[in-house]
GUTIDREN-155427 format. One record per residue (C-alpha): residue in three letters; x, y, z. Coordinates in steps of 0.05 Angstrom, whole numbers, plus 32768, in hexadecimal, padded with zeros to 4 digits. Each point is the difference from the previous one (the first is absolute). Example, Ala and Ser with C-alpha at 12.3 -4.5 7.8 and 13.67 -1.06 7.14 Angstrom:
<atoms>
Ala80F67FA6809C
Ser801B80457FF3
</atoms>
This chain:
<atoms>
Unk84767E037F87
Unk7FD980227FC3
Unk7FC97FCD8007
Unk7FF580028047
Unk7FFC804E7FF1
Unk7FD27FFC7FCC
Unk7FD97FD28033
Unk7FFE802C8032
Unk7FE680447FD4
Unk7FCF7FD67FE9
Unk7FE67FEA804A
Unk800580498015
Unk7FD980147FC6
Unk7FCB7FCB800D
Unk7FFA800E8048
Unk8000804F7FED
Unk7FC27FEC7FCE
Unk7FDA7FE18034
Unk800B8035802D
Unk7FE1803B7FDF
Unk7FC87FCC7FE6
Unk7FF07FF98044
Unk800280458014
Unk7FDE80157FC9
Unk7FD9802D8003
Unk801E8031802E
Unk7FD380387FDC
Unk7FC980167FDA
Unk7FF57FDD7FBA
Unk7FF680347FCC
Unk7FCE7FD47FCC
Unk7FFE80337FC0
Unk7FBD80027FD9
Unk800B80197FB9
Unk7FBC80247FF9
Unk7FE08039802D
Unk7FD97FF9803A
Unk7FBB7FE47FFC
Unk80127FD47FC5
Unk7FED7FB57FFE
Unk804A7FF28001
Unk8004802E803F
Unk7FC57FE6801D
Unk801E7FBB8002
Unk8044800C801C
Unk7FDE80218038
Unk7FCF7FC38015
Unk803C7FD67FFA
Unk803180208024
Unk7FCD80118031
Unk7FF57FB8800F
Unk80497FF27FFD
Unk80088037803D
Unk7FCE7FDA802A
Unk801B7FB98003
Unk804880158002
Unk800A80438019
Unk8024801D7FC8
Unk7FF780427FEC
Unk7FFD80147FB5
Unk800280477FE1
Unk7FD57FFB7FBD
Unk802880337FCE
Unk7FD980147FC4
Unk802780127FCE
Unk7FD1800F7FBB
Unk801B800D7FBA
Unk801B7FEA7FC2
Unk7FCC7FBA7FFD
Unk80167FE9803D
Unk804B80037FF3
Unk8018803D8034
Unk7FEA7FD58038
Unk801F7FBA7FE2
Unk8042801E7FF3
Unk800980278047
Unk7FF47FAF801D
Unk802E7FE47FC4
Unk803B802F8017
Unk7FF980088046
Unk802E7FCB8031
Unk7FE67FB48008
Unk7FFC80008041
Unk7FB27FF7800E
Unk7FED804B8005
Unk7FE0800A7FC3
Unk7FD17FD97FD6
Unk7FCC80107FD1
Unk7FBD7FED7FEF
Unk800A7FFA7FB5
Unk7FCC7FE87FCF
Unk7FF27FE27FBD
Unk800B80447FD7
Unk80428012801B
Unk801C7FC2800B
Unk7FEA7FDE7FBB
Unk7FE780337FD1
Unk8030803C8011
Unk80337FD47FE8
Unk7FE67FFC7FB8
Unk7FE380488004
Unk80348027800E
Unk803C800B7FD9
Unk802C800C803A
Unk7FEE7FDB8043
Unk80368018803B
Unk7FF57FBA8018
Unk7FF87FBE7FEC
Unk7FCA7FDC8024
Unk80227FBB7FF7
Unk804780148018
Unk7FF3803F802F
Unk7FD07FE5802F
Unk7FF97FBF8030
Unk7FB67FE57FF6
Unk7FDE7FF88048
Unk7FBB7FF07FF2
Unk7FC480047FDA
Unk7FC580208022
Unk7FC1800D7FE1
Unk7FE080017FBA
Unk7FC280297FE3
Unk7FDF80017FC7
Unk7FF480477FE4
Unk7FC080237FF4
Unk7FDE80327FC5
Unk7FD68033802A
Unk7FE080417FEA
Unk7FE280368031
Unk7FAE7FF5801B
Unk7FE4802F7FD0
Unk80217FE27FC1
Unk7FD47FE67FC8
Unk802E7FC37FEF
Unk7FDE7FCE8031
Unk80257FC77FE6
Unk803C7FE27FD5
Unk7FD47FF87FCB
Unk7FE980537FFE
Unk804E80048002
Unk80077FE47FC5
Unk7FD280187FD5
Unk8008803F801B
Unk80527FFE7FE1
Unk7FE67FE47FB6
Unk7FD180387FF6
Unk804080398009
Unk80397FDC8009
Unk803780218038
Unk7FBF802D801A
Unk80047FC98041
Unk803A80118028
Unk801D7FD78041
Unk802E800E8033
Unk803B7FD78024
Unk802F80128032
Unk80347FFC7FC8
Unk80177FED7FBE
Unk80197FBB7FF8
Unk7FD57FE98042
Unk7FDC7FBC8002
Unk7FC8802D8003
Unk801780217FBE
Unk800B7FBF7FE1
Unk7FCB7FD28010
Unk7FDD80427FDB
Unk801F7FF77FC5
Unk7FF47FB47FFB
Unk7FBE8009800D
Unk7FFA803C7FC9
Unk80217FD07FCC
Unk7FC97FC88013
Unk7FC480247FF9
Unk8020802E7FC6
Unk7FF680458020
Unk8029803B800A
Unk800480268045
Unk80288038800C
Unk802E7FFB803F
Unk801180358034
Unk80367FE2802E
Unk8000801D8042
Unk804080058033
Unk7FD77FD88037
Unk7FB27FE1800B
Unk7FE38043802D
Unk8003802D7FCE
Unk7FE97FDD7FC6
Unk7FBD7FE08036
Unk7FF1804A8010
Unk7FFB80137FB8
Unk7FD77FC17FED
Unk7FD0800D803E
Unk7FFB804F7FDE
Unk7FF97FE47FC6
Unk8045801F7FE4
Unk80107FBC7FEB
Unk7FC97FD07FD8
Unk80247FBA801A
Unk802C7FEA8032
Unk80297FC48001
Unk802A7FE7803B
Unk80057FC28033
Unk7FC67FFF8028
Unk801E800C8042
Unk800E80407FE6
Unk7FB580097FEB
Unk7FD37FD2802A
Unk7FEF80348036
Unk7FE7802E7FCF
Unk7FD47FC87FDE
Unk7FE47FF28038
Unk7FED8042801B
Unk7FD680117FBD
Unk803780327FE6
Unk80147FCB7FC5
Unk7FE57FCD7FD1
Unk80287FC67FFC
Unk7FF17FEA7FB7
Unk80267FC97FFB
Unk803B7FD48020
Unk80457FE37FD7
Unk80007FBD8034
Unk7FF27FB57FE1
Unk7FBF80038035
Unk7FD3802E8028
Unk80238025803A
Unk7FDD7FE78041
Unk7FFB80458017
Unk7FE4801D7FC3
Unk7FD77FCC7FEA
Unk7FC380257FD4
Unk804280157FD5
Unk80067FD17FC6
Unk80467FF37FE2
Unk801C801D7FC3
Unk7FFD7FAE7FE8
Unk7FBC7FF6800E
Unk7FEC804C7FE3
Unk800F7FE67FBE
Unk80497FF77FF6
Unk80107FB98011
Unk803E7FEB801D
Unk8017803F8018
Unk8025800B8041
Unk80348038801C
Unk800C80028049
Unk803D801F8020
Unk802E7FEF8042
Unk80198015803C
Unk80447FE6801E
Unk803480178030
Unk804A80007FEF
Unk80408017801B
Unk804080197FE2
Unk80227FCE7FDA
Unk803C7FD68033
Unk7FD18008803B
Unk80137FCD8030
Unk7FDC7FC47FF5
Unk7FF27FF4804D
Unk7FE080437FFC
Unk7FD47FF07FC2
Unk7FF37FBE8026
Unk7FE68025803B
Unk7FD880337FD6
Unk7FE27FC87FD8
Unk7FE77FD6803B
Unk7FE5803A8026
Unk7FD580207FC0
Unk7FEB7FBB7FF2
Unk7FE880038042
Unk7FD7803D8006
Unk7FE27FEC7FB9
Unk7FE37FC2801F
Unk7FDB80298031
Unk7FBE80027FF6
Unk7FFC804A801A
Unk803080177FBE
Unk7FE47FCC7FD9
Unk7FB78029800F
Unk802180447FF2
Unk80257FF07FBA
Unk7FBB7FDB7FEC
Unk7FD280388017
Unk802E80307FC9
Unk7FFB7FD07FC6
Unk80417FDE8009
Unk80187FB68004
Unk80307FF08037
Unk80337FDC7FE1
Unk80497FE6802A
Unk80357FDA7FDB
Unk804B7FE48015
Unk8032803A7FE4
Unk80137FC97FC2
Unk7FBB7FFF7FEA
Unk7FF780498002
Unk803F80107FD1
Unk7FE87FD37FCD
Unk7FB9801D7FFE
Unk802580447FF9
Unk80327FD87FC5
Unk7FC27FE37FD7
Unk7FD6803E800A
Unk8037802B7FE1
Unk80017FCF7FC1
Unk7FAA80027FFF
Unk7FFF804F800B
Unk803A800C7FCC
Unk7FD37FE87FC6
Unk7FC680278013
Unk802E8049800F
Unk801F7FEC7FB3
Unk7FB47FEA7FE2
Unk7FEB8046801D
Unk803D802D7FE3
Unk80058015804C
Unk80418025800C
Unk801C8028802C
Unk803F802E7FF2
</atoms>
């Protein structure tokens, strides 16, 4: 009698799965972006879940929620229920840096979330305003060893890849730059265009539309190669400083449980609309790489980057209280 009990819960349970899988989703999909408005990160989430919209109908609510590196907007996803109505578009520095950064983390990106799907990549790019004298990585440089911490450079936040890839690049070419973390990219753009600010670092969705309208100088970029998009901008490798690369990620998660019929379906339909070439245009056209990836592969990326980005936030004497 116990057994064909426990059969039967289980059945119901099964059948109840499938059912909300199927009716899912029966509302909007809130899709939290960590960052402010007009952010690379923002920029993205937007294209994609613009694309999603159009092949499937769904409708999605993009919730910024800025602060704290990224981690406000993480946590809200982390703690709110699994049930498919709220993901996030996290990235490299609060997924895999944050981790090492921060004494305190209210989550833990391993155990807290369910992976989806990688999205995109970008390399990130040094740029100063139009009237600046540095023209190049070189002037940079040399401008740093004749008063060292004169050069300053802005982030959208301490313990960013942005912040980072900064540092490893300071310790390669032996230099010392003083940062100015910002709470998001607007701000700190505006007061490198008024020339508040000597450099700017950040992902070049964030930056690209500024480059190209003349208001920045992109001095250099942190990718293995030339951006297509950008291509008169050498890399950091080629500048001088061989080997070097620092590019950071885009991926969409869910909290952690989230029904994996529902991460299924979420997979195969942003897998989709990244194959489009429409999206693939967009996300190329602001400096990024579309990327896609089964949920498993995603994970580990975010596992191995968390090892690779722990050595550089201890190398750097990076904390956060």
């Amino acid at each position: 009698m116990y057994t064909r009990r426990l059969l039967l819960a289980l059945a119901a349970a099964a059948a109840c799965s499938t059912s909300f899988a199927q009716a899912w989703p029966a509302k909007p999909i809130r899709l939290v972006v960590p960052f402010p408005a007009g952010g690379g990160t923002d920029i993205i989430g937007r294209e994609v879940t613009q694309k999603i919209t159009e092949a499937t109908k769904w409708a999605f609510i993009v919730d910024n929620k800025p602060g704290s590196g990224g981690n406000i907007g993480i946590d809200n996803v982390a703690k709110s229920p699994a049930d498919g109505y709220s993901l996030v578009l996290g990235q490299t520095s609060n997924l895999a840096i944050n981790p090492s950064l921060y004494a305190k983390l209210p989550y833990d990106p391993l155990k807290d979330l369910t992976p989806i799907t990688k999205v995109a990549s970008a390399p990130l790019t040094l740029v100063v305003s139009a009237d600046s004298p540095l023209r190049n990585l070189g002037d940079l440089v040399a401008a740093a060893k004749a008063k060292p911490g004169s050069i300053n450079f802005a982030t959208s936040g301490n313990g960013t890849v942005a912040h980072l890839a900064t540092e490893m690049f300071q310790k390669e070419a032996n230099v010392k730059l003083t940062h100015i973390p910002y709470k998001g990219a607007s701000q700190g753009i505006n007061d490198v265009i008024g020339g508040q600010v000597q450099v700017y670092v950040s992902s070049i969705p964030t930056l690209i539309g500024h480059i190209k309208s003349g208001k920045l100088r992109a001095l250099a970029v942190t990718s293995a190669k030339r951006v297509d998009d950008l291509p008169q901008v050498p890399t950091i490798a080629e500048s001088g400083y061989k080997g070097f690369e620092a590019v950071t990620w885009f991926g969409i998660l869910g909290p952690a449980n989230l029904p994996k019929d529902v991460t299924a379906r979420l997979n195969t339909e942003i897998n989709k609309a990244l194959k489009t070439p429409e999206l693939q245009k967009k996300l190329s056209d602001q400096g990024a790489d579309v990327a896609g990836s089964t949920p498993e592969q995603f994970g580990k990326l975010v596992r191995d980057d968390i090892t690779r980005w722990g050595k550089v936030v201890k190398d750097s004497g990076a904390k956060i209280d």
